[in-house]
Backbone as CSV, one residue per row, in Angstrom:
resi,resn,N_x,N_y,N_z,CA_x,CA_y,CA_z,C_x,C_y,C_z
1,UNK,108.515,-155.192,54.045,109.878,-155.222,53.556,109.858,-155.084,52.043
2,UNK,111.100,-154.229,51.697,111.071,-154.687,50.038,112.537,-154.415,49.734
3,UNK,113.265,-154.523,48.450,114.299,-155.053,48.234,114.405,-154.058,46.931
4,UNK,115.914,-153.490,46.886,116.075,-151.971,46.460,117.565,-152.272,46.280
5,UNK,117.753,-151.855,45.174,119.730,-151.870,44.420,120.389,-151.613,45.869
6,UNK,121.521,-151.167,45.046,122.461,-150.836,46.243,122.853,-149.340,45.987
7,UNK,122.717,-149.016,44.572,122.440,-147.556,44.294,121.808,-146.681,45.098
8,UNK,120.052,-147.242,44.633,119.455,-146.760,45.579,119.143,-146.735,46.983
9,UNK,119.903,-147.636,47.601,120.109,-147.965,49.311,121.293,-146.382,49.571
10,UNK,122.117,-146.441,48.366,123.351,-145.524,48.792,122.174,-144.011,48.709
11,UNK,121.662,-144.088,47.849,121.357,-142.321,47.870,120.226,-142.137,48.918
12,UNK,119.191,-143.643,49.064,118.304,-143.174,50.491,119.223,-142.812,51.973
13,UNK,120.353,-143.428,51.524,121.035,-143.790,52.890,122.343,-142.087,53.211
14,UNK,122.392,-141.422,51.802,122.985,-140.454,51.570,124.991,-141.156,51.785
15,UNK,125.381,-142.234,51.754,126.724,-142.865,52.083,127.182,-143.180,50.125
16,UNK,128.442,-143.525,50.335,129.105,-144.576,49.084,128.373,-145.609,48.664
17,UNK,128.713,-146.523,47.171,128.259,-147.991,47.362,128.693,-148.557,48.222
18,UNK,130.326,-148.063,47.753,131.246,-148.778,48.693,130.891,-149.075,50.542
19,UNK,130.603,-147.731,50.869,130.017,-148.298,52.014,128.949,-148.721,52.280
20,UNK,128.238,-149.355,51.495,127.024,-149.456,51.254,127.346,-151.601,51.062
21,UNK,128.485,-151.862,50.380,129.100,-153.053,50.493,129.320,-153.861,51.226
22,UNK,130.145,-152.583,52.254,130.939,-153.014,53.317,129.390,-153.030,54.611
23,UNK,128.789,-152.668,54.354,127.903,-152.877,55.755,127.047,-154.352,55.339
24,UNK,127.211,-154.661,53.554,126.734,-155.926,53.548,127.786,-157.226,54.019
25,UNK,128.558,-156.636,53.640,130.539,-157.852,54.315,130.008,-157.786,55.750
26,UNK,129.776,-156.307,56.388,129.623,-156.753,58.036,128.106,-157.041,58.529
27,UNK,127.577,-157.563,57.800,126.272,-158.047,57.965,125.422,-157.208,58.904
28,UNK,125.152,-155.800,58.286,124.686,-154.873,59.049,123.300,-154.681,58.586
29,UNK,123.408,-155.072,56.959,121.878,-154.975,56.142,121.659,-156.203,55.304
30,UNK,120.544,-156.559,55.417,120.242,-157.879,54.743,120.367,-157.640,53.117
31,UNK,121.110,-158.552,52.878,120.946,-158.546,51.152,120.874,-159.769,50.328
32,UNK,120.782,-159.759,48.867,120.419,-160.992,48.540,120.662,-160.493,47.345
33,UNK,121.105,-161.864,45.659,121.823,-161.826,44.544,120.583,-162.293,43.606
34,UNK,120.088,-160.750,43.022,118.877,-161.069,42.144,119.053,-160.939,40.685
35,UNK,119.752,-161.626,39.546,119.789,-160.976,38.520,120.982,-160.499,38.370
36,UNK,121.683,-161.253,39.268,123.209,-160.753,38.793,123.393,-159.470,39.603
37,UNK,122.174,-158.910,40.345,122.590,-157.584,41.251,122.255,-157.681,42.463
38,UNK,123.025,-157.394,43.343,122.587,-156.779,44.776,121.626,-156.597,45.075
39,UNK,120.728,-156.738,46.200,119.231,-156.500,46.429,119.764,-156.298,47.804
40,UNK,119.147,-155.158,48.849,118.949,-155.123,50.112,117.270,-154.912,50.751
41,UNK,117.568,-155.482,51.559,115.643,-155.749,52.072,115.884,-154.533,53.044
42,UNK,114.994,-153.822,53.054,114.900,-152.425,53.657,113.119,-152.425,53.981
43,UNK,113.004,-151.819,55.059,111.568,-151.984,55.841,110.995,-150.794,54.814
44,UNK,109.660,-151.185,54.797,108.405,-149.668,53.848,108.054,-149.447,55.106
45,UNK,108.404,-147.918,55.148,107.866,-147.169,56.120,107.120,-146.430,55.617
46,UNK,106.457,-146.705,54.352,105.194,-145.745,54.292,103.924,-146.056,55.252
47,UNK,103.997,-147.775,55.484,102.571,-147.921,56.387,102.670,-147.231,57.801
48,UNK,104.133,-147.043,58.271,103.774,-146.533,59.120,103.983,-144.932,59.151
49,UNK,104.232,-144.686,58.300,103.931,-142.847,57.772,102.202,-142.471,57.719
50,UNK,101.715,-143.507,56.911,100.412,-143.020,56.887,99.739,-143.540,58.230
51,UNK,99.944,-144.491,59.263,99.193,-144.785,60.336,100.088,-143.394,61.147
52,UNK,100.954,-142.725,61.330,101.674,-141.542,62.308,101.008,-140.634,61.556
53,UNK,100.233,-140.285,60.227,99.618,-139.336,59.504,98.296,-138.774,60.361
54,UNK,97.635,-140.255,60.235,96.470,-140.271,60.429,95.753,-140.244,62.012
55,UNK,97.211,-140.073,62.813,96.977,-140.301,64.430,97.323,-138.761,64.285
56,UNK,98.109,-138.044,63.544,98.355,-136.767,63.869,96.966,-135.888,63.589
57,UNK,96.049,-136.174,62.155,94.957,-135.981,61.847,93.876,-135.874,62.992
58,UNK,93.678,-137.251,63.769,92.730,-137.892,64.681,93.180,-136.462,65.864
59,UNK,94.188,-136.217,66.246,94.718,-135.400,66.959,94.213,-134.086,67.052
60,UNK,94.766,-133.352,65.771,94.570,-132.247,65.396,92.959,-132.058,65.413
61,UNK,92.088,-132.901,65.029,90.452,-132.812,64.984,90.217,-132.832,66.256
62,UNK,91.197,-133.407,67.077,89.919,-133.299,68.362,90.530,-132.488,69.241
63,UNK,91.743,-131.636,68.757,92.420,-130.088,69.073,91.374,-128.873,68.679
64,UNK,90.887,-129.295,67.299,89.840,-128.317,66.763,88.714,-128.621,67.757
65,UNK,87.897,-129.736,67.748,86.534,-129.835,68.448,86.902,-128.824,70.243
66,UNK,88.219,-129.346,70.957,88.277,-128.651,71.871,88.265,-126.963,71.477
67,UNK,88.653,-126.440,70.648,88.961,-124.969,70.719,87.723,-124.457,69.837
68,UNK,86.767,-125.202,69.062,85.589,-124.834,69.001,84.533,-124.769,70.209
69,UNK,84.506,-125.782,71.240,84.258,-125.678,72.145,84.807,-124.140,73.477
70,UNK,85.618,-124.373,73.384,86.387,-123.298,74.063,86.094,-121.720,73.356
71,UNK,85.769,-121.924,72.182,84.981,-120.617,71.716,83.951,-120.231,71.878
72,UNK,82.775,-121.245,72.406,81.871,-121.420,72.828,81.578,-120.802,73.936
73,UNK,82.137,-121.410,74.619,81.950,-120.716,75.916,82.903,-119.286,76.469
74,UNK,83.579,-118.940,76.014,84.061,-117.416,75.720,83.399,-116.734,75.158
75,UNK,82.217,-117.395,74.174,81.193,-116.493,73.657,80.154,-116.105,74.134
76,UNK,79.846,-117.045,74.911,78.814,-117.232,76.412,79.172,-116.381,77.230
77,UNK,80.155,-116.489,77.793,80.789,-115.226,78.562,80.784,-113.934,78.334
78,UNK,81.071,-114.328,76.758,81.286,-112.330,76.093,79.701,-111.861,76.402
79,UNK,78.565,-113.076,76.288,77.365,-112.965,75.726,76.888,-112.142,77.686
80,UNK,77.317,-113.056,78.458,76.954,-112.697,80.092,77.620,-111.725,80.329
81,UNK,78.630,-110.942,79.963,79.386,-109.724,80.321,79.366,-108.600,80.042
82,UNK,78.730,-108.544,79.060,77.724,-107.668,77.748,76.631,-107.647,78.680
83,UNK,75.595,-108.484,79.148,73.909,-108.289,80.014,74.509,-107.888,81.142
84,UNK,75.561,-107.976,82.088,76.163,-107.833,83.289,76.428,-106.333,83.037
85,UNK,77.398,-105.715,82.423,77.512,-104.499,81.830,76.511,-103.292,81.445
86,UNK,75.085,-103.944,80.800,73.781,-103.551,80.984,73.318,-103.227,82.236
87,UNK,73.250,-104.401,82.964,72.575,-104.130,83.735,73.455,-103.168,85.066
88,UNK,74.631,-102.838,85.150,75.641,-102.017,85.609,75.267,-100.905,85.170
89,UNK,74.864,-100.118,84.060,74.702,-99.095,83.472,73.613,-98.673,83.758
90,UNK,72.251,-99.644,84.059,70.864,-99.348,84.877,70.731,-99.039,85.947
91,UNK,71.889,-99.721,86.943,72.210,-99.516,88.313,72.813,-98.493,88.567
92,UNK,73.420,-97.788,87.906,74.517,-96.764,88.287,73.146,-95.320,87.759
93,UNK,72.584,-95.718,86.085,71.876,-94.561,86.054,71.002,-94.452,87.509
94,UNK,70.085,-95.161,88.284,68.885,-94.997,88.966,69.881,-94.741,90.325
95,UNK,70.959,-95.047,90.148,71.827,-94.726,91.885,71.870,-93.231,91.106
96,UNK,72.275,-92.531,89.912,72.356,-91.551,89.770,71.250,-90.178,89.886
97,UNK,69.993,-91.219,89.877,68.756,-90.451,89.766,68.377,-90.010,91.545
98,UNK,68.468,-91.183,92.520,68.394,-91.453,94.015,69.301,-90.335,94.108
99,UNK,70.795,-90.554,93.806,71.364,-89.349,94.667,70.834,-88.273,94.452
100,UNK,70.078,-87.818,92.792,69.798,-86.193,92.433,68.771,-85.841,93.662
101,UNK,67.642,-87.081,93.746,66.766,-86.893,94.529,66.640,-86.542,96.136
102,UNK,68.122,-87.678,96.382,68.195,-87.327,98.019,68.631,-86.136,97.936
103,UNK,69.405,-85.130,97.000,69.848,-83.922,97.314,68.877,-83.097,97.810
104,UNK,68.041,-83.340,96.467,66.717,-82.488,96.159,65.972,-82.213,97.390
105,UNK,65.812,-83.515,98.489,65.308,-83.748,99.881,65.972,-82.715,100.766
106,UNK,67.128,-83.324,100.835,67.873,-82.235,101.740,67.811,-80.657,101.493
107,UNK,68.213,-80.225,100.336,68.047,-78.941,100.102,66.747,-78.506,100.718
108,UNK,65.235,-79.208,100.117,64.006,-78.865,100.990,64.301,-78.997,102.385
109,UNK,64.234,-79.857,102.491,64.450,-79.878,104.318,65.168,-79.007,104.815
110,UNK,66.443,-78.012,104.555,67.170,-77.241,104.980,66.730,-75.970,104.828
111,UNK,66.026,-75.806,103.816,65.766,-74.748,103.217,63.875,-74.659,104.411
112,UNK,63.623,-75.716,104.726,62.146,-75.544,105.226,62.498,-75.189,107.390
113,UNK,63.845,-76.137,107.396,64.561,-75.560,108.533,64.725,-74.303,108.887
114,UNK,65.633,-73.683,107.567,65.733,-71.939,107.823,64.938,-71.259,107.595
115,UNK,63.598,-71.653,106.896,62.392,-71.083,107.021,62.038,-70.779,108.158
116,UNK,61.647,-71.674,108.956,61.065,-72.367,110.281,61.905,-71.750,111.263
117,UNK,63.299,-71.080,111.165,64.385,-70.363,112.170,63.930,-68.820,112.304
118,UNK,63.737,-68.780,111.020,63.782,-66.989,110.867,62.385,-66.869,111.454
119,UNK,61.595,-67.681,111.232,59.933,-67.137,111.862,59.874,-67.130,113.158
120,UNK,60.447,-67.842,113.440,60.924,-68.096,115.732,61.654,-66.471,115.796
């Protein structure tokens, strides 16, 4: 708690003195006669600004640790999809080489067939 004119109660509060008076007449805000002036006890909400600071902080860090993590393993992935992709490109060349070859077969064989026709 701390204890603040009535000035400055009016401009934190954005209102009149005047209404700033009248909520002390209707006992809406605590006040008290310091020096011949007005005093209203008004809560410090800085402690709890900096404890809602520092939970947003605690937050946000372990938002980062997750999405560093989460980069991690998307990189792992990129890293397995990339060797997967390789090894797709090995498979497809040697299926490409098999088919030249089975052609290569057949053509002989057909070609050793119509050999083998015309001599009958």
């Amino acid at each position: 708690m701390k204890l603040i004119t009535v000035s400055e109660y009016a401009k934190q509060e954005g209102i009149t003195e005047q209404g700033v008076r009248k909520r002390i007449a209707s006992k809406l805000v605590q006040s008290m006669q310091l020096n011949e002036l007005t005093h209203i006890a008004v809560e410090d909400k800085s402690p709890n600004i900096i404890k809602d600071l520092k939970s947003k902080i605690r937050l946000l860090q372990s938002n980062i640790k997750s999405l560093k993590l989460e980069s991690i393993a998307v990189m792992n992935q990129n890293d397995y999809i990339k060797r997967l992709e390789s090894r797709i490109d090995t498979l497809e060349t040697k299926l490409d080489e098999s088919t030249a070859k089975k052609e290569e077969l057949y053509e002989k064989v057909i070609n050793t067939v119509m050999i083998e026709n015309k001599r009958e």
